[in-house]
GUFI-986295 format. One line per 10 residues: number of its first residue (from 1); their letters; for each residue x, y, z of N, C-alpha, C, O, CB. Coordinates in nm, 4 decimals. Last residue first. Glycine has a CB too. Example, Ala and Ser with C-alpha at 12.3 -4.5 7.8 and 13.67 -1.06 7.14 Angstrom:
# residues 2
2	SA	1.2850:-0.2250:0.7080:1.3670:-0.1060:0.7140:1.2900:0.0030:0.7870:1.3409:0.1138:0.8039:1.4084:-0.0598:0.5725  1.3190:-0.5690:0.7800:1.2300:-0.4500:0.7800:1.3200:-0.3300:0.7800:1.4236:-0.3319:0.8465:1.1308:-0.4473:0.9046 $
***
This chain:
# residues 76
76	XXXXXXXXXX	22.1477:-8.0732:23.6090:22.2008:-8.1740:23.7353:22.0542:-8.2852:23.7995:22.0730:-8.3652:23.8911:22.2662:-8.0434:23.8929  22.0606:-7.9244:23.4235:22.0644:-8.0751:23.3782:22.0881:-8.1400:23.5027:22.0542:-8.2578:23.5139:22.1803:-8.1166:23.2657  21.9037:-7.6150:23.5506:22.0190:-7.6814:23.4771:21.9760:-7.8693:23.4893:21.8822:-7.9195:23.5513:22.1929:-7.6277:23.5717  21.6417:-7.4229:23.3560:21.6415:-7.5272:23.4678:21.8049:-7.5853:23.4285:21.8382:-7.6012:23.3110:21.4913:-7.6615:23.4531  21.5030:-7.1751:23.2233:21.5510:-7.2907:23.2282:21.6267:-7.3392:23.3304:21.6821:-7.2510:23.3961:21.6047:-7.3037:23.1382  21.3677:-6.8837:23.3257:21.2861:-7.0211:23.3094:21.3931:-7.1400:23.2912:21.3592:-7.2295:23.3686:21.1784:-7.0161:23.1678  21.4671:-6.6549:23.5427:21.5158:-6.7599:23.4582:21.4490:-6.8526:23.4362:21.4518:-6.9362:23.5266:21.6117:-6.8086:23.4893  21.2520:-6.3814:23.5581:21.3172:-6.5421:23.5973:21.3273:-6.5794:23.4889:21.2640:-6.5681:23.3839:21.2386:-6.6566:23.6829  21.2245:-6.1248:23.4027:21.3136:-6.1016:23.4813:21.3351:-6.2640:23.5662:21.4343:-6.2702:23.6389:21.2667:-5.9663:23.5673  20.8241:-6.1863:23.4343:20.9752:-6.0750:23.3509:21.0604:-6.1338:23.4355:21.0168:-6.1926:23.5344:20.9887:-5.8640:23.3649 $
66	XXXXXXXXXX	20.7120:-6.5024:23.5136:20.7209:-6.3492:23.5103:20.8236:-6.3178:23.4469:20.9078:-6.3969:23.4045:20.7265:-6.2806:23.6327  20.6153:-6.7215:23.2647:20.6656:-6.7118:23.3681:20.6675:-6.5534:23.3461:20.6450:-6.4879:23.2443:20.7897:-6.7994:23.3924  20.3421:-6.9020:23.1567:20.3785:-6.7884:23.1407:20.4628:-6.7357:23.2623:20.3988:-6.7038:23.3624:20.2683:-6.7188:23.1104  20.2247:-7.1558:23.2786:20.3115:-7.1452:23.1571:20.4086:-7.0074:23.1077:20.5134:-7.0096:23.0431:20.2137:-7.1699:23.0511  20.1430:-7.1064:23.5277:20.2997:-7.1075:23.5437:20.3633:-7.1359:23.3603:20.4796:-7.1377:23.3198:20.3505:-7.2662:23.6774  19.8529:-6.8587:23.4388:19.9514:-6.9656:23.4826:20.0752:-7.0229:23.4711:20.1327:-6.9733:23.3742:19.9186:-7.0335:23.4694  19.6950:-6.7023:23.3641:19.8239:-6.6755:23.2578:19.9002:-6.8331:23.3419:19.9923:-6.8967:23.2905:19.9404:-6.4647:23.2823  19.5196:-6.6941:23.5865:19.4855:-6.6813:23.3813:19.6022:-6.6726:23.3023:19.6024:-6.6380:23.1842:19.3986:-6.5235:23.3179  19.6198:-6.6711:23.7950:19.5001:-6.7968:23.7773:19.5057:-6.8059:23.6135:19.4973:-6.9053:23.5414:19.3100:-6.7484:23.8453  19.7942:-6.4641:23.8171:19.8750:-6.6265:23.8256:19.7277:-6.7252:23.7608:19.7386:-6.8282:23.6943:19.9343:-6.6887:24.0512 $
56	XXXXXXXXXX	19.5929:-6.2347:23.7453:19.7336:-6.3077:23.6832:19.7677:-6.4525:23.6547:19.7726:-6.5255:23.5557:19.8353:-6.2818:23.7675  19.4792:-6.2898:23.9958:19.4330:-6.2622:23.8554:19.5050:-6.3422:23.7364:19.4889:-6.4456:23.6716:19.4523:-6.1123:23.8300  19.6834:-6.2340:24.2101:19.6175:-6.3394:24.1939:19.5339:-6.3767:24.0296:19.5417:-6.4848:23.9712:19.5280:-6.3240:24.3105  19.7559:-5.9599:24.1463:19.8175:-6.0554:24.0929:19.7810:-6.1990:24.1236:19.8451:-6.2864:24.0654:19.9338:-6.0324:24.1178  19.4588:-5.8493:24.1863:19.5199:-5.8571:24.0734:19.6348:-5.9633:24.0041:19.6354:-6.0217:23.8958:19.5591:-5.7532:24.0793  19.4392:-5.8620:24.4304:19.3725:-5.9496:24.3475:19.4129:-5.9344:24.2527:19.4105:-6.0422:24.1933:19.2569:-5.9512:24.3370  19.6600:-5.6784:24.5227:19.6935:-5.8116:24.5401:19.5676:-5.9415:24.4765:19.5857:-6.0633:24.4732:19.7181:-5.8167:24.7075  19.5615:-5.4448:24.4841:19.6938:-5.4883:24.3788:19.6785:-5.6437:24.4122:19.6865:-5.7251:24.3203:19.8810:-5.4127:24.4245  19.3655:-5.4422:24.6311:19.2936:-5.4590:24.4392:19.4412:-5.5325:24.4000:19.4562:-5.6294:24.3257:19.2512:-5.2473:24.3061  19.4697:-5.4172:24.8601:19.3561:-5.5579:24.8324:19.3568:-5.5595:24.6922:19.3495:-5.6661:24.6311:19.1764:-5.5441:24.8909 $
46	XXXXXXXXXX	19.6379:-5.1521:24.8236:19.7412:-5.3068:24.8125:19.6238:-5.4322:24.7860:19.6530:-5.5287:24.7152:19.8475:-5.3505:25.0019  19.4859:-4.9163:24.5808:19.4805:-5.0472:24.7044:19.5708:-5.1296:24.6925:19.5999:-5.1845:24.5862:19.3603:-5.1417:24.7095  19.6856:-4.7369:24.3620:19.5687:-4.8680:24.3658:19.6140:-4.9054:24.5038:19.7297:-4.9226:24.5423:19.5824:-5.0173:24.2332  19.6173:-4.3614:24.3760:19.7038:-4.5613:24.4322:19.6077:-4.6656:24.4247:19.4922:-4.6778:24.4657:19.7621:-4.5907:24.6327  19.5258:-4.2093:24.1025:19.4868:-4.2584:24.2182:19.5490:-4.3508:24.2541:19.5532:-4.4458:24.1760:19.3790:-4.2864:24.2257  19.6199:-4.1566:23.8161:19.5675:-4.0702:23.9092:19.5156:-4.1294:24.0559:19.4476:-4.0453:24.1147:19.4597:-4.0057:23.8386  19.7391:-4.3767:23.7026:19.8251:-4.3093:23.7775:19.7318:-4.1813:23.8518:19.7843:-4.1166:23.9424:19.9511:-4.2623:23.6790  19.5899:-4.4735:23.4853:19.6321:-4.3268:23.4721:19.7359:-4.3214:23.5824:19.8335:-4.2528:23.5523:19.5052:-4.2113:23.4923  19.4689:-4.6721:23.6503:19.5821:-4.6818:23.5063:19.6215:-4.5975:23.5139:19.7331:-4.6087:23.5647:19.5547:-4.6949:23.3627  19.3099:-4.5737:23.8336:19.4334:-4.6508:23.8617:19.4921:-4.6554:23.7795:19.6109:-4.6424:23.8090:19.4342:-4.7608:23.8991 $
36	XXXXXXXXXX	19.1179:-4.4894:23.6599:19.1450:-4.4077:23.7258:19.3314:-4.4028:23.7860:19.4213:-4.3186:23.7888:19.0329:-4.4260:23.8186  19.0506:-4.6948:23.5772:19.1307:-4.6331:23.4487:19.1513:-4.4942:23.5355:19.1990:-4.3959:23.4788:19.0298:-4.6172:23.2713  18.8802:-4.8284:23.8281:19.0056:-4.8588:23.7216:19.0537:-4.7608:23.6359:19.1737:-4.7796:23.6559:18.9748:-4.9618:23.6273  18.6747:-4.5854:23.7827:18.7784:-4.6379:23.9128:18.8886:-4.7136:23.8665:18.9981:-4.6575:23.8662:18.7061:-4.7382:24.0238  18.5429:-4.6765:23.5413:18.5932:-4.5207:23.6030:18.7229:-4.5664:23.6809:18.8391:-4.5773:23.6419:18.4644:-4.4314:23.7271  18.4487:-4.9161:23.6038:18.5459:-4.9094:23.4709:18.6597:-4.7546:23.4747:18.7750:-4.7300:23.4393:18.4196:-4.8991:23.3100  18.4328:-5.0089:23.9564:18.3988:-4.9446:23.8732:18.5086:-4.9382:23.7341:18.6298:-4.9523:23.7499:18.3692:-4.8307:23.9435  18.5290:-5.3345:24.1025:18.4847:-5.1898:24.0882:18.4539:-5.1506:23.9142:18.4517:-5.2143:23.8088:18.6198:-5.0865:24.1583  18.5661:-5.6047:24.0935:18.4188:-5.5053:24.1849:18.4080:-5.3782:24.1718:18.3138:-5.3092:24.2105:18.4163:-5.5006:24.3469  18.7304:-5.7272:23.9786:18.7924:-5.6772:24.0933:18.6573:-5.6183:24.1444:18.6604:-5.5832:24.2623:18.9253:-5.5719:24.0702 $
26	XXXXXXXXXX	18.6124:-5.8394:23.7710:18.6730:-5.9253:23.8605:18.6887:-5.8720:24.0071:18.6718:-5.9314:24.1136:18.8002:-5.9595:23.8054  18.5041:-5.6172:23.6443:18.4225:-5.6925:23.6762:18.4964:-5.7927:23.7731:18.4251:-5.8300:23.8663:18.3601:-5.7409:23.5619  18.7792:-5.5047:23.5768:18.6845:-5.4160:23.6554:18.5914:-5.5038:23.7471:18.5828:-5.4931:23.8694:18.5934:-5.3261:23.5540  18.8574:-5.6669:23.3791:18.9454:-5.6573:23.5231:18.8194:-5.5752:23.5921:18.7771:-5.6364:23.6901:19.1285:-5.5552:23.5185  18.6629:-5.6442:23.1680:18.6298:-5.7717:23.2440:18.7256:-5.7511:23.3691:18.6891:-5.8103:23.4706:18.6613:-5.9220:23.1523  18.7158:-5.3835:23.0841:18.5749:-5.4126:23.1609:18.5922:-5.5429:23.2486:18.5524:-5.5554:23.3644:18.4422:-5.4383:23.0473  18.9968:-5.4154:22.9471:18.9842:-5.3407:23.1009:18.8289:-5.3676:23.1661:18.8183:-5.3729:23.2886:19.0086:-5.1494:23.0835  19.0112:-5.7571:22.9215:18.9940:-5.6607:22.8840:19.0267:-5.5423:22.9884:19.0757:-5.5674:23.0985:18.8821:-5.6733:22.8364  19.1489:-5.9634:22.9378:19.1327:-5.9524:22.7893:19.1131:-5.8292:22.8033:19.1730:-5.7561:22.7245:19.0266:-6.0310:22.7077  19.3055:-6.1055:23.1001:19.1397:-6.1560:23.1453:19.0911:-6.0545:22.9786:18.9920:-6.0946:22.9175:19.0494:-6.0657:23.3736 $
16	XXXXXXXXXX	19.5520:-6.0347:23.0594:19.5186:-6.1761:23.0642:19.3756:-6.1694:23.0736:19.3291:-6.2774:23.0370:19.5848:-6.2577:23.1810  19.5508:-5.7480:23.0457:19.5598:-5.7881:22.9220:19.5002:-5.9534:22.9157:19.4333:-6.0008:22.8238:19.7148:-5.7647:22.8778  19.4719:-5.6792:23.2977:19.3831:-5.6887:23.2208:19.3686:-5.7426:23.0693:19.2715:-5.7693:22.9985:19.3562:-5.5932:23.2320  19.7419:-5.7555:23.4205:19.5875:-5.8870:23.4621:19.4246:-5.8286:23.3744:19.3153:-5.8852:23.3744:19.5350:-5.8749:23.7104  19.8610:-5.5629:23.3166:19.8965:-5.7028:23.3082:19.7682:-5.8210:23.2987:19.7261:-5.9107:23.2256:19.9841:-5.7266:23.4377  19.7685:-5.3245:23.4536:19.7523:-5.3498:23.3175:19.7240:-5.5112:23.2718:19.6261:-5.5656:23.2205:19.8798:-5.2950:23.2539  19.8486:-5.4320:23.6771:19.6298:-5.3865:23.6716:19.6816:-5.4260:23.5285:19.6518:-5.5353:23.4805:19.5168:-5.1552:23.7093  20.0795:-5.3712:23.6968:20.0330:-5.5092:23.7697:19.8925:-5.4873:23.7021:19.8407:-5.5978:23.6862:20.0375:-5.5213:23.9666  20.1084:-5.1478:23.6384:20.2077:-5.2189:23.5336:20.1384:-5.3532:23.5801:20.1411:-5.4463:23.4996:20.4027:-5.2021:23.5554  20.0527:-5.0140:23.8744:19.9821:-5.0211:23.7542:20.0039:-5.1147:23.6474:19.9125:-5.1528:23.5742:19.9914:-4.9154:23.7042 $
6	XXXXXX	20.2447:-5.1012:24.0425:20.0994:-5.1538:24.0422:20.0127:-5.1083:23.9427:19.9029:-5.1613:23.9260:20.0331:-5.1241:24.1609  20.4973:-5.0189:23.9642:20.4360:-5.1695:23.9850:20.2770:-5.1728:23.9761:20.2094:-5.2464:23.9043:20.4788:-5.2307:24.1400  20.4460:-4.7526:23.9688:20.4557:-4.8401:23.8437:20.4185:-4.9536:23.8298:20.3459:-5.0040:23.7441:20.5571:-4.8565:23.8056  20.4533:-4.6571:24.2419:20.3312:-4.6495:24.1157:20.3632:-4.7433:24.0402:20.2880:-4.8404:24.0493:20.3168:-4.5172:24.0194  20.6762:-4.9076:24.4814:20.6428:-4.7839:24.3452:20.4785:-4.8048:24.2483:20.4179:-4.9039:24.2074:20.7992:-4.8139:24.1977  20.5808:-4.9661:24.7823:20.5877:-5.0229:24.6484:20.5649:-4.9111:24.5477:20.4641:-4.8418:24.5344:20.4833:-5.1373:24.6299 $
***
């Protein structure tokens, strides 16, 4: 899985939980250790990437669909 994704994933679930302290506090680590992962200086874990997008789905929920789906639905 490319860098991007998974930073682009940390960012995401920090903008929904509001902050970068409160993603830190969700995920157990450190504020260091995160912005470590932002930067791109270190791979985020597939466990952090994947709480993360759990993160996500819990605080942004299906009102907020991802980039790139079609939200409307046809009439049939």
């Amino acid at each position: 899985m490319p860098l991007s994704i998974r930073v682009e994933t940390l960012r995401r679930a920090a903008k929904a939980l509001g902050s970068v302290d409160a993603l830190a506090g969700n995920l157990g680590v450190s504020r260091r250790q995160l912005e470590r992962w932002l930067a791109g200086q270190e791979t985020v874990p597939s466990d952090v990437f994947l709480l993360a997008v759990d993160l996500i789905v819990l605080h942004e929920g299906p009102e907020h669909p991802r980039p790139g789906n079609d939200t409307q639905q046809s009439g049939n």
